[in-house]
C-alpha positions, 0 to 999 in steps of 0.5 A: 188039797195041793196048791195048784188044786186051792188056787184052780177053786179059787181062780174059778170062784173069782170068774163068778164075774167080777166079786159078787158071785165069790162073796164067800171067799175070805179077804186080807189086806194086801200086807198080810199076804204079802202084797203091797198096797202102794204098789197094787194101786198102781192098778188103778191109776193105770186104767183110770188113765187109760179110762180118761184116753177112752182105751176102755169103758172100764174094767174089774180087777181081783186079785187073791193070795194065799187063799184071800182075796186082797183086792177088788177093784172097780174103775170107769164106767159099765156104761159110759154113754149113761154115765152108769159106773162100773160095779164089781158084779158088772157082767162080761163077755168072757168068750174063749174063757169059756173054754177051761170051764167046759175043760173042767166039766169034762174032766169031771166026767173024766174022774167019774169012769164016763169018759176016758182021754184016750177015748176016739171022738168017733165013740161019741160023734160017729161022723167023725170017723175016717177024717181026711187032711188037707186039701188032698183029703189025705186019710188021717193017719189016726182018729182025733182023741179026747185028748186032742180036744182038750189041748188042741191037737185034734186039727180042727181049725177056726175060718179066722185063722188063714186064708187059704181054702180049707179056712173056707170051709170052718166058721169063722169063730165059735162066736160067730158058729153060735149065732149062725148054726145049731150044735148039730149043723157045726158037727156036721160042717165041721165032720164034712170038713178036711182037717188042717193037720194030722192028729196030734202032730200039731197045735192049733187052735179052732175049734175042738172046744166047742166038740168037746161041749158036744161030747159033754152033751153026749155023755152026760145026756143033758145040754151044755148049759144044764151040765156047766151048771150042775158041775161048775156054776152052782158048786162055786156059786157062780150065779151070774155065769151062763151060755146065755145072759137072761134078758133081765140081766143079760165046791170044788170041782175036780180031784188035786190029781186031776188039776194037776193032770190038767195043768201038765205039758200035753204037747211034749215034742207036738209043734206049738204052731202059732198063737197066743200060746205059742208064747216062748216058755209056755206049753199046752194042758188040758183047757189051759196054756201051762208055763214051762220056764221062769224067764223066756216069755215076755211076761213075769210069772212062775213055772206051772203057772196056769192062764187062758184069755177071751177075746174081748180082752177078759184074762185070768191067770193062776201061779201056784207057786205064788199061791195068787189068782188074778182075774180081769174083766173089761171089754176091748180089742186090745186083749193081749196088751192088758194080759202083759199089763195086768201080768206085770203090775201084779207081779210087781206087788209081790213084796215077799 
């Protein structure tokens, strides 16, 4: 296997929230994989600071290299007004961290000959033929593709993201489609909906994702949740990952080709529009934002390094070339702070 293709399997091992669910992965004390513990305790002295300031209940952090998992920590609280301290198998929304997950899922259907990239969203959902753009209802010049889900190009927006009155007629956000609409009620408001932009002219992001789980539905024949488990859970013992957190709790995956035909640049001279990933330096893949350059972005890093955030301030991201896997668990409205803070307390516990 490639590097990028170990550090994606352990980076999903690692997302069985905090390190209960990744118990089988092997350990290291951070020196003999090249990491300082004086310099990772940094980690924790900074969120307990900002625990004790009442920015964050608590948080997780794990961070792995070179194959081993060289620390895992727990600071604050899981629940605060109980005074219950926060644990490592402590359970997270991870919202749009989902969305690589369900990547991969398709990508695995991708490698079996079931679906092809390539492919029109119409072959699956035929509601989705002769699409118009904008207001105007212009014809769209082509078809959204497979492709277009995975890296955002397919002009499927969120409500959240404008305020003019195409914004008007999506969800909000998947959250809130999740709670307020079945699969087949989306697809039908999101079929009678203008998309934003032309096919593959632009990135935005919104909800492809969320097509892409009913395409997986479609051609795997089963529902999401049965196929994420099948595929993703229960090969890298995630046993604490689901769509639905049960009321009492609330193997490798892909081919190193393929992870690396994930983590591509997939928008070439397509416009980044904006977002999260339109961060200088950074390119879109499959499922996943991609950096192109060392410097640029306002955040250490290497190029090809991998990562993608949820909205309740969960992070993770992956650096092939460091050979390091990083995931942070803690629920706040300040998601893009921790991903610059957590970026650069990691990167400067690299010791050689």
């Amino acid at each position: 296997m490639t590097r990028r293709s170990i550090v994606l399997v352990l980076l999903l091992s690692l997302l069985a929230v905090g390190y209960a669910g990744a118990g089988d992965l092997p350990t290291a004390k951070p020196e003999q994989v090249g990491l300082s513990s004086e310099r990772l305790e940094r980690i924790a002295q900074v969120l307990r600071v900002d625990v004790e300031r009442g920015r964050i209940p608590g948080a997780v952090v794990v961070v792995a290299r070179k194959g081993r998992v060289a620390l895992v920590q727990a600071v604050g609280f899981r629940d605060k007004a109980t005074g219950a301290p926060m644990a490592t198998d402590a359970i997270f929304r991870l919202a749009s961290m989902t969305k690589p997950i369900v990547t991969v899922a398709a990508l695995s259907l991708y490698e079996e000959g079931r679906l092809l990239l390539s492919d029109p969203v119409s072959k699956y959902i035929p509601t989705f033929k002769d699409q118009t753009v904008g207001l105007e209802r212009t014809p769209a010049e082509r078809e959204m593709t497979i492709q277009d889900l995975m890296r955002h190009t397919s002009g499927l927006t969120y409500g959240n993201r404008g305020k003019t009155e195409i914004y008007k007629m999506y969800p909000e956000s998947s959250n809130v489609a999740s709670v307020t609409l079945t699969m087949d009620e989306l697809i039908a408001q999101l079929s009678r909906a203008p998309l934003l932009y032309q096919p593959g002219t632009r990135w935005e992001y919104g909800l492809s994702t969320d097509v892409l789980g009913r395409v997986v539905e479609i051609v795997a024949g089963r529902p999401l949740g049965e196929v994420l488990a099948e595929r993703v859970y229960r090969p890298l013992k995630m046993t604490d990952t689901t769509l639905l957190v049960p009321m009492d709790r609330r193997a490798r995956v892909l081919s190193p080709q393929t992870v690396v035909f994930m983590t591509a640049d997939h928008l070439g001279v397509i416009s980044r529009g904006t977002g999260s990933a339109a961060w200088p330096g950074y390119t879109w893949g499959l499922g996943v934002a991609v950096r192109q350059d060392k410097g640029i972005a306002p955040i250490p890093g290497s190029s090809g390094d991998f990562y993608w955030p949820g909205a309740f301030a969960t992070y993770w991201w992956a650096d092939p070339k460091e050979e390091l896997a990083v995931v942070f668990m803690t629920q706040s409205p300040l998601g893009r702070h921790y991903a610059h803070l957590m970026r650069g307390l990691v990167y400067q516990a690299i010791a050689n």
